[in-house]
Backbone atoms as SQL, in Angstrom:
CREATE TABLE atoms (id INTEGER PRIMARY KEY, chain TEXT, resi INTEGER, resn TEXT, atom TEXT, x REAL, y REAL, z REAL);
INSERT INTO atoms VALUES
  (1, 'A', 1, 'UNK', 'N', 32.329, -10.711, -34.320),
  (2, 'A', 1, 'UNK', 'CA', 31.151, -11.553, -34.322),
  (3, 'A', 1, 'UNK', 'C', 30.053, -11.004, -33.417),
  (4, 'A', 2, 'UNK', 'N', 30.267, -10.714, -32.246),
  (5, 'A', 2, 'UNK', 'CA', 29.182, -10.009, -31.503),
  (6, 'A', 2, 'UNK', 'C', 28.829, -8.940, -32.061),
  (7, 'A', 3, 'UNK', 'N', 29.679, -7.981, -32.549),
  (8, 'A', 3, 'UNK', 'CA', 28.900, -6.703, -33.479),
  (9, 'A', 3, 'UNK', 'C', 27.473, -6.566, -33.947),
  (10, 'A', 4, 'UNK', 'N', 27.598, -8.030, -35.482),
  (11, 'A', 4, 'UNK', 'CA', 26.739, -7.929, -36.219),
  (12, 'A', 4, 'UNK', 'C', 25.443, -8.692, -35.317),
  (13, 'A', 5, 'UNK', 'N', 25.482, -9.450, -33.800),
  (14, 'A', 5, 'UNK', 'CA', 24.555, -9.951, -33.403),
  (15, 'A', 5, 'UNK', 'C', 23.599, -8.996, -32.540),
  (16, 'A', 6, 'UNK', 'N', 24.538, -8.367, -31.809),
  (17, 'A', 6, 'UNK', 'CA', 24.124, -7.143, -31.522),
  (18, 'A', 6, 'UNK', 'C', 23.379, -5.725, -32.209),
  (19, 'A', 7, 'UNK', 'N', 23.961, -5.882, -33.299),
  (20, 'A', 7, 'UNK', 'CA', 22.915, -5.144, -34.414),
  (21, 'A', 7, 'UNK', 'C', 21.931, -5.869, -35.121),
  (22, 'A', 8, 'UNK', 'N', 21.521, -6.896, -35.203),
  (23, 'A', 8, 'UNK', 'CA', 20.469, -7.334, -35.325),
  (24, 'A', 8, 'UNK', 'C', 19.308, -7.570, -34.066),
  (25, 'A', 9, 'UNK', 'N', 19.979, -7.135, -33.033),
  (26, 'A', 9, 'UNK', 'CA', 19.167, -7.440, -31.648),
  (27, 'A', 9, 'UNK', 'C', 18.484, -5.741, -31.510),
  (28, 'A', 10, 'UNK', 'N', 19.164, -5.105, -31.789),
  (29, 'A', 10, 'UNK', 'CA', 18.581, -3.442, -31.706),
  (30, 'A', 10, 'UNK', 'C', 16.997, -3.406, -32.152),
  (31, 'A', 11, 'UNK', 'N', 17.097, -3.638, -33.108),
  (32, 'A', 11, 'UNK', 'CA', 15.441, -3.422, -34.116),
  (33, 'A', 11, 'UNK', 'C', 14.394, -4.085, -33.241),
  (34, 'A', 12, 'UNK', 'N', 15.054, -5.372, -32.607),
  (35, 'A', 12, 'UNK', 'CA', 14.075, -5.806, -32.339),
  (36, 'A', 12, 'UNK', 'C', 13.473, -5.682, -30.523),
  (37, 'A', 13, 'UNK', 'N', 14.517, -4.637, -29.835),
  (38, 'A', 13, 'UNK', 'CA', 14.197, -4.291, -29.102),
  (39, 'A', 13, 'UNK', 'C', 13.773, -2.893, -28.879),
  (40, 'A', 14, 'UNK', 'N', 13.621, -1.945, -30.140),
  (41, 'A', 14, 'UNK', 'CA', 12.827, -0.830, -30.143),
  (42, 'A', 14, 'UNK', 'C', 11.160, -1.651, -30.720),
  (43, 'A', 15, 'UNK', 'N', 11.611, -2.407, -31.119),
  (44, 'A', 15, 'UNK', 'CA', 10.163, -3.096, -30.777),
  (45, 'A', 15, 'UNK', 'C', 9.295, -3.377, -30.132),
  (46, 'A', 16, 'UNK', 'N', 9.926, -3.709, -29.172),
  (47, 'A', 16, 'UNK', 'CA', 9.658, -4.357, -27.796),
  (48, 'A', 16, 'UNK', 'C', 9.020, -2.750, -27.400),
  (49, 'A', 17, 'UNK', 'N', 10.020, -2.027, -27.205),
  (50, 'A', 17, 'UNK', 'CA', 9.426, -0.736, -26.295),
  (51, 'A', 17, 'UNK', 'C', 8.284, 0.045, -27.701),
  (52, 'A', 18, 'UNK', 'N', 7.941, -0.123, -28.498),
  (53, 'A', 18, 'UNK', 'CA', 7.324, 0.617, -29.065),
  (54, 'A', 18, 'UNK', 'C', 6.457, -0.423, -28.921),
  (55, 'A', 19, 'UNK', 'N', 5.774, -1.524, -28.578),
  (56, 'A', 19, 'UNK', 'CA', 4.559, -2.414, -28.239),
  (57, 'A', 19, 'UNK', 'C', 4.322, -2.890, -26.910),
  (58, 'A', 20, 'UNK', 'N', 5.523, -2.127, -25.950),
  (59, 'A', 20, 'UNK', 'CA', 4.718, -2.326, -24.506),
  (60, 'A', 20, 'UNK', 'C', 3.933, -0.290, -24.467),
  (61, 'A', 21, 'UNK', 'N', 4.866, 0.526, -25.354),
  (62, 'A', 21, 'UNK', 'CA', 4.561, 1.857, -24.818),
  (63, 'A', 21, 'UNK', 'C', 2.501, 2.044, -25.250),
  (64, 'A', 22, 'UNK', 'N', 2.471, 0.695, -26.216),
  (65, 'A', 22, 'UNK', 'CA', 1.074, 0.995, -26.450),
  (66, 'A', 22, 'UNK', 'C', 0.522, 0.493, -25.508),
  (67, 'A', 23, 'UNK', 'N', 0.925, -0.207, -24.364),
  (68, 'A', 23, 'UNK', 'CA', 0.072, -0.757, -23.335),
  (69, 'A', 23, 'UNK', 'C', -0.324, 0.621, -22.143),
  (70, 'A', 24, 'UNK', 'N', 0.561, 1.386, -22.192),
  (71, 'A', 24, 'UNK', 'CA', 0.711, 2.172, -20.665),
  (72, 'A', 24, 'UNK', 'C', -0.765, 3.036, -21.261),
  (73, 'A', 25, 'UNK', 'N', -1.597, 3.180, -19.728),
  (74, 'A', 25, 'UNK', 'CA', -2.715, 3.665, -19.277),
  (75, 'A', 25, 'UNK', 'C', -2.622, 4.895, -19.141),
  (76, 'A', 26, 'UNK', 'N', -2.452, 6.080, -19.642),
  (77, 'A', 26, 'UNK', 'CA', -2.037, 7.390, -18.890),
  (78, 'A', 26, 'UNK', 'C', -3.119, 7.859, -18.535),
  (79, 'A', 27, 'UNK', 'N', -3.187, 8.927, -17.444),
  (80, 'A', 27, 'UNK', 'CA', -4.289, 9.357, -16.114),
  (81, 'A', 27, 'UNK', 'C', -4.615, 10.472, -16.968),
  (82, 'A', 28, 'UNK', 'N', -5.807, 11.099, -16.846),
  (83, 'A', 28, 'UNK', 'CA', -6.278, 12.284, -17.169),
  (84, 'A', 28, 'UNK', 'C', -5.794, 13.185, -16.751),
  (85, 'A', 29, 'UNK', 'N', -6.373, 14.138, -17.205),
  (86, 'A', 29, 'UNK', 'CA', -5.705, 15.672, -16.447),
  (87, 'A', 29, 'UNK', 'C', -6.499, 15.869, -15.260),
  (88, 'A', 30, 'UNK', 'N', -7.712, 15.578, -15.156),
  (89, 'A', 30, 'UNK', 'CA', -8.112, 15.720, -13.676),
  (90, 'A', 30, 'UNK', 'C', -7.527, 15.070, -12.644),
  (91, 'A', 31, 'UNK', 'N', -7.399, 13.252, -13.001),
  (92, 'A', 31, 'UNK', 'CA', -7.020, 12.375, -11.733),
  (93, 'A', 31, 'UNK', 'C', -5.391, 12.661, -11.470),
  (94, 'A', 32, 'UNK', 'N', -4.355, 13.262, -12.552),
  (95, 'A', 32, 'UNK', 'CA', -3.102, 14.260, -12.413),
  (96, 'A', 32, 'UNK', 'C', -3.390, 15.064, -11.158),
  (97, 'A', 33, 'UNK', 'N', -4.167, 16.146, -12.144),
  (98, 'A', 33, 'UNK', 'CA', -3.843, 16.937, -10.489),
  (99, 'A', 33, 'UNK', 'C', -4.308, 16.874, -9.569),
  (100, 'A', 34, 'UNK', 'N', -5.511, 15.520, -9.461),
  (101, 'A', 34, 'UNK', 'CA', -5.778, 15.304, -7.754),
  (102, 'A', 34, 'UNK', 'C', -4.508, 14.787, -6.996),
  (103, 'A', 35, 'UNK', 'N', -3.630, 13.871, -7.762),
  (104, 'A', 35, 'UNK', 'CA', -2.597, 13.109, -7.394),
  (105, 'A', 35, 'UNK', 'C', -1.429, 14.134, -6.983),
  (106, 'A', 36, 'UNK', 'N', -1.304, 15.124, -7.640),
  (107, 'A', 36, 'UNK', 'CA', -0.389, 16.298, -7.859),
  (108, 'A', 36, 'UNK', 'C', -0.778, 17.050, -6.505),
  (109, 'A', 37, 'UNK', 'N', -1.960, 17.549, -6.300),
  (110, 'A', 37, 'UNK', 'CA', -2.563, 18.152, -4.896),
  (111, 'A', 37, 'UNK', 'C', -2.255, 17.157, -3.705),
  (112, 'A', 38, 'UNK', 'N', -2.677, 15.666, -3.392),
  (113, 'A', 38, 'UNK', 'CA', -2.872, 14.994, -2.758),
  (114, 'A', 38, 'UNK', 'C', -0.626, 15.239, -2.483),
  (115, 'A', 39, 'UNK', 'N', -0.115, 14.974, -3.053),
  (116, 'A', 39, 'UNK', 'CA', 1.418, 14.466, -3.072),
  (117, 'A', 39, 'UNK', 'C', 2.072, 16.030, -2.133),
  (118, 'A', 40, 'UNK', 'N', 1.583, 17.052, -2.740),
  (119, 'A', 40, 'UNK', 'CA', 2.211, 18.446, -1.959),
  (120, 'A', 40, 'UNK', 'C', 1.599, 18.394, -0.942),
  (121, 'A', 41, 'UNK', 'N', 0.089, 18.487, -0.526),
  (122, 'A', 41, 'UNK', 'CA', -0.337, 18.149, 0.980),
  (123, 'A', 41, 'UNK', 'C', 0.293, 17.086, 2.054),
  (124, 'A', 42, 'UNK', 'N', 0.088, 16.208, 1.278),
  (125, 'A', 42, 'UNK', 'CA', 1.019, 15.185, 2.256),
  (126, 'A', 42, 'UNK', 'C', 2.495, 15.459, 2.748),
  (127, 'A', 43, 'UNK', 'N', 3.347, 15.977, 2.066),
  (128, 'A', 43, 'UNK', 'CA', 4.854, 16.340, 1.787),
  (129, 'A', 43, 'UNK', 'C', 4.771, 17.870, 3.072),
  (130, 'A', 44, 'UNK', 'N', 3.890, 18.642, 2.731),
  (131, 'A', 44, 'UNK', 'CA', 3.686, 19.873, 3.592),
  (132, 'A', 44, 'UNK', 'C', 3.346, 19.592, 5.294),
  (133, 'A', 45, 'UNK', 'N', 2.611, 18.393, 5.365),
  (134, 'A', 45, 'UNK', 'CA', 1.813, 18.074, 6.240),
  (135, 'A', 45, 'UNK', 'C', 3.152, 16.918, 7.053),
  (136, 'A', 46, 'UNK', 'N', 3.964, 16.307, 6.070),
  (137, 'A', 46, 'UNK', 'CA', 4.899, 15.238, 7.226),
  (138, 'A', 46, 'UNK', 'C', 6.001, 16.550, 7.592),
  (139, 'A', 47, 'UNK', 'N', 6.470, 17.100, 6.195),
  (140, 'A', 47, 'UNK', 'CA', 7.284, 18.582, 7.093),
  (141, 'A', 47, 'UNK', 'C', 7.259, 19.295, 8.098),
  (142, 'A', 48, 'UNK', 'N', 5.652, 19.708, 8.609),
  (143, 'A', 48, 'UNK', 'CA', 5.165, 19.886, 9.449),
  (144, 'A', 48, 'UNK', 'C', 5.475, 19.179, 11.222),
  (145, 'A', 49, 'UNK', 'N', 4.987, 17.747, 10.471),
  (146, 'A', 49, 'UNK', 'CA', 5.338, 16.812, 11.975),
  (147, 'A', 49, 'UNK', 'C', 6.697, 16.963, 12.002),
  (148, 'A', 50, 'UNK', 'N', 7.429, 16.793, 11.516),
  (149, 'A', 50, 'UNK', 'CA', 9.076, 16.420, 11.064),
  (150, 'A', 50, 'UNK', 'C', 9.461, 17.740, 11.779),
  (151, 'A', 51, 'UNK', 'N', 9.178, 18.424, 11.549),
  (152, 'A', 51, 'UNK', 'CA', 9.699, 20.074, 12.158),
  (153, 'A', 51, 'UNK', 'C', 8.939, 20.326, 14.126),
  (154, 'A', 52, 'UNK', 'N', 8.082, 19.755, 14.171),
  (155, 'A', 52, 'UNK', 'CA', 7.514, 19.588, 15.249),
  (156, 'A', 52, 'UNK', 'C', 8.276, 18.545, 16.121),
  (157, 'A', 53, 'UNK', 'N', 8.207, 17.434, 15.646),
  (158, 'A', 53, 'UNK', 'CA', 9.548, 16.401, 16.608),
  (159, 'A', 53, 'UNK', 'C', 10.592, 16.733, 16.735),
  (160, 'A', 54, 'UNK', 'N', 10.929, 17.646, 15.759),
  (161, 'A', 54, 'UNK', 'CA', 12.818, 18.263, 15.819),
  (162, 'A', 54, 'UNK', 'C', 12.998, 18.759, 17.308),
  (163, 'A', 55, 'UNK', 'N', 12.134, 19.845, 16.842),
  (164, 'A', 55, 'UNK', 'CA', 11.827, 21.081, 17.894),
  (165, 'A', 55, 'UNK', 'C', 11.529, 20.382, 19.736),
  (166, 'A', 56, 'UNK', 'N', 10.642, 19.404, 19.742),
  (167, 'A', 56, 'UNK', 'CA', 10.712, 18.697, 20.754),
  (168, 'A', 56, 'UNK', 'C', 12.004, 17.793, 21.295),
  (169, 'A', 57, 'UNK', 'N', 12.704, 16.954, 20.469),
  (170, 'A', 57, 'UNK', 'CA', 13.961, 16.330, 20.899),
  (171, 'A', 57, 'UNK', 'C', 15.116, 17.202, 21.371),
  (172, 'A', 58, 'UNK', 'N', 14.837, 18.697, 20.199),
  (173, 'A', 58, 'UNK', 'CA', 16.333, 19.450, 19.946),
  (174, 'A', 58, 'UNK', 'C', 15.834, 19.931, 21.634),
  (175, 'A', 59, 'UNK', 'N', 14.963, 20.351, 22.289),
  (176, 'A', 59, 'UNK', 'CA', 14.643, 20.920, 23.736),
  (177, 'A', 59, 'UNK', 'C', 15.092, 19.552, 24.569),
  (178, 'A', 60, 'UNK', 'N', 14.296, 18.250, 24.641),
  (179, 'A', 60, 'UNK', 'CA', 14.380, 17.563, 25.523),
  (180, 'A', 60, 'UNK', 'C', 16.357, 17.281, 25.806),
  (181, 'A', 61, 'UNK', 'N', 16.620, 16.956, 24.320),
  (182, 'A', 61, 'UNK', 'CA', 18.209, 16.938, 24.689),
  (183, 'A', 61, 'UNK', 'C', 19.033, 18.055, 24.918),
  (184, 'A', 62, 'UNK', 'N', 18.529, 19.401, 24.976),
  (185, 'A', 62, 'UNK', 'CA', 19.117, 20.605, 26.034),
  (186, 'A', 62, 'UNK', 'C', 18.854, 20.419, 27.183),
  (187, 'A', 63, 'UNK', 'N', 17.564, 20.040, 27.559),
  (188, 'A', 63, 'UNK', 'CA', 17.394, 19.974, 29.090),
  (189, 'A', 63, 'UNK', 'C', 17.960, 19.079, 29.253),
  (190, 'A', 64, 'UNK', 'N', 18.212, 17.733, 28.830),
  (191, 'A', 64, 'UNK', 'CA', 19.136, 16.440, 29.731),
  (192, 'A', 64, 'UNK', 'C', 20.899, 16.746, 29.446),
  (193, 'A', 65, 'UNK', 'N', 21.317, 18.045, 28.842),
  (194, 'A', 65, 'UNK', 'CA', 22.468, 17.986, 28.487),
  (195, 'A', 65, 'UNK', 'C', 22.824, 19.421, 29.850),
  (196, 'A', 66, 'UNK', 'N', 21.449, 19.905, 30.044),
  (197, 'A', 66, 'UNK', 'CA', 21.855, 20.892, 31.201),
  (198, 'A', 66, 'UNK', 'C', 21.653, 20.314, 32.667),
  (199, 'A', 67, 'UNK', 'N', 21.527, 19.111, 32.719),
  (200, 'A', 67, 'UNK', 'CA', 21.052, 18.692, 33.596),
  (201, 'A', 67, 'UNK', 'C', 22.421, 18.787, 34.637);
């Protein structure tokens, strides 16, 4: 009994996704790769700090471990 309810529920949920997929807004190719530029700068730029605090803790906890 669930089978045949379940196959009648299919159709009508490629429905569903084939009348929300007409809703989605997609970005141009310009505002892409500002977003695309903006995402690697940022990512380069916290690596940066991230590698900079390492470098400071990994020292401060040698000096309090040579203490």
């Amino acid at each position: 009994m669930g089978d045949s309810a379940e196959k009648q529920a299919r159709p009508g949920f490629f429905k569903g996704v084939k009348s929300e997929f007409k809703k989605i807004s997609w970005p141009d190719k310009q505002s892409t790769l500002k977003q695309s530029i903006a995402v690697v700068v940022i990512s380069v730029v916290m690596g940066v700090i991230i590698a900079i605090l390492d470098y400071i803790v990994m020292y401060g906890v040698d000096f309090l471990t040579s203490i």
